[in-house]
N, C-alpha and C positions, 0 to 999 in steps of 0.2 A: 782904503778901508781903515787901515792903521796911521794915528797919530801920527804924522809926517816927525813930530818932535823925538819919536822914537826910533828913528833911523839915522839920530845924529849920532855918530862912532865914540866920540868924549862920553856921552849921557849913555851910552849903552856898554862900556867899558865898567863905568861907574855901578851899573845896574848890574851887571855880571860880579863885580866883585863883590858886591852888598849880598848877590845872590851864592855864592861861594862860603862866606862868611857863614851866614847865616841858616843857608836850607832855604830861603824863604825869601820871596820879594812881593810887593804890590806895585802895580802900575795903574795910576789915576788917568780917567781921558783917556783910553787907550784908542777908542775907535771915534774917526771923525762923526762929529752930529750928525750928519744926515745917515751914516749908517747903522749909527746907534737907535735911532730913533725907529729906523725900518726894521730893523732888526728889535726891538722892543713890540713895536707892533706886531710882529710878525710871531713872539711868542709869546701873546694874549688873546692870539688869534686857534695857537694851535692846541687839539685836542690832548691832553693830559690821563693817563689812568689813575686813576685811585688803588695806592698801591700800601697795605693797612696790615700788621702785625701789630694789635695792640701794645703787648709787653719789649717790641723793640721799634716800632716806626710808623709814622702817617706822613704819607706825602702822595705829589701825582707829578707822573713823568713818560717821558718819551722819546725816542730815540731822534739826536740830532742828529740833521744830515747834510745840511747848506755846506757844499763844501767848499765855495768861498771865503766862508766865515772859518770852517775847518780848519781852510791850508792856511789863511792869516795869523790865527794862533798859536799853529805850530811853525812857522815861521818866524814870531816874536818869541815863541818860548824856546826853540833852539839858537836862536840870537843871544838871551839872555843867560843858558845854562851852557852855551859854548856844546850841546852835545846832540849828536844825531839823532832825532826821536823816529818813532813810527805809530800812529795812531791803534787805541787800543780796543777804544767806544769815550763814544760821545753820546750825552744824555743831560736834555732839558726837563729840569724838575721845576716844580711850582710848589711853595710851601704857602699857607696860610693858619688863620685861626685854628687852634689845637695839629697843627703837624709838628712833629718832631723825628730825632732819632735819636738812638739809647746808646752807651757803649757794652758790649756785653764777650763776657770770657771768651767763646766761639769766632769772634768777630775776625775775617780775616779783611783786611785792605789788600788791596794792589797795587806791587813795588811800582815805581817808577818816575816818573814825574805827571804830577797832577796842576791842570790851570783852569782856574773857577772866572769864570766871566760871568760876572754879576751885572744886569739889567735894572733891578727893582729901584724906581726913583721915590724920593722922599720917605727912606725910611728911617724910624726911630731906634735905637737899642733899647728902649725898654716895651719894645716890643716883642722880643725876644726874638729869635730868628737866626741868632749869629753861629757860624761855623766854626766850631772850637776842634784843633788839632791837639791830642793828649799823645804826648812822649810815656808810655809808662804809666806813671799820676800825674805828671805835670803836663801844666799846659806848655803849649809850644808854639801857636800860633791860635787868634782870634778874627774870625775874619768878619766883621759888621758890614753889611751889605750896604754898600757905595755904589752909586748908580755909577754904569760904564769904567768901571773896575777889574782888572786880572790880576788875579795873585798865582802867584807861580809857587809851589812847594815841591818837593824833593821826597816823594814816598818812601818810605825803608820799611822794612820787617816790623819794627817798634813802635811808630807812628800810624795813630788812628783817628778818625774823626766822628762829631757828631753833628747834628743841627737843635741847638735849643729851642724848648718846646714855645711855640707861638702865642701869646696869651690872648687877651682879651680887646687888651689896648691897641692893638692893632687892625681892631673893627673889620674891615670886610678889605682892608689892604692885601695885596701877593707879591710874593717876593720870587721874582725869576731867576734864575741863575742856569747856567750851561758849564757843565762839568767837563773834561778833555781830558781824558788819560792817555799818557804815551808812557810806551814802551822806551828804553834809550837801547841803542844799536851798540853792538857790540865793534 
């Protein structure tokens, strides 16, 4: 299921340290095409709720559960962060024209390590869509939605995210993405 290129020890040393450094890594090609592709289809296939707080969020989503796909990325992302995770929930969102989400004072995140596997192919950034991680005020990570992409970030207390609001230019396009939060093991 996982890019064979990511089980080379050198390139996954390299990936660790970047991700150490940083808080934060992306991995391109993560999932071989054919699983990528099943797994694409497979959620454009699956039913979504509509899930709507005007003043903080529009989106539609649902609980993943493939745990093949499950155990592969937390397999990669305890590879990459060197740390024992334990899954926390996993959830396939679907954004489209007008979804978004807000940041707002109340707003709690969930420590841990979070890995966004992005599905959505041929998308634009001026289409809006993209995952912005705020330190505080600042940004801290942007994540533009790259087909067959995992970004690995490192939740903390301070660290929060949102999805920019989807405009117009993005016609009847959906942007899939599968969310993974783990816990790390004491």
């Amino acid at each position: 299921m996982i890019n064979k290129e990511y089980f080379d020890e050198n390139a996954m040393q390299v990936t660790h340290k970047l991700f150490s450094a940083e808080r934060s890594v992306q991995l391109k090609n993560i999932l071989n095409q054919k699983d990528y592709l099943s797994l694409l289809e497979s959620a454009k296939r699956s039913y979504t709720n509509h899930i709507i707080e005007p003043l903080l969020y529009s989106y539609r989503s649902t609980s993943f559960t493939n745990k093949k796909v499950i155990r592969s990325i937390q397999e990669i992302t305890e590879k990459v962060t060197q740390k024992s995770l334990s899954l926390q929930h996993a959830t396939l969102f679907r954004f489209q024209h007008r979804d978004y989400t807000l940041l707002y004072d109340d707003m709690k995140e969930d420590i841990g390590v979070l890995a966004i596997l992005e599905l959505t192919p041929h998308w634009k950034e001026e289409f809006g869509g993209a995952t912005f991680f705020m330190k505080k005020s600042e940004e801290f990570l942007r994540v533009i939605p790259s087909q067959n992409t995992l970004t690995i970030a490192e939740m903390t207390k301070d660290l929060r995210k949102f999805v920019k609001y989807i405009n117009h230019t993005a016609t009847n396009r959906k942007r899939y993405v599968i969310e993974l939060l783990f816990a790390i093991k004491k």
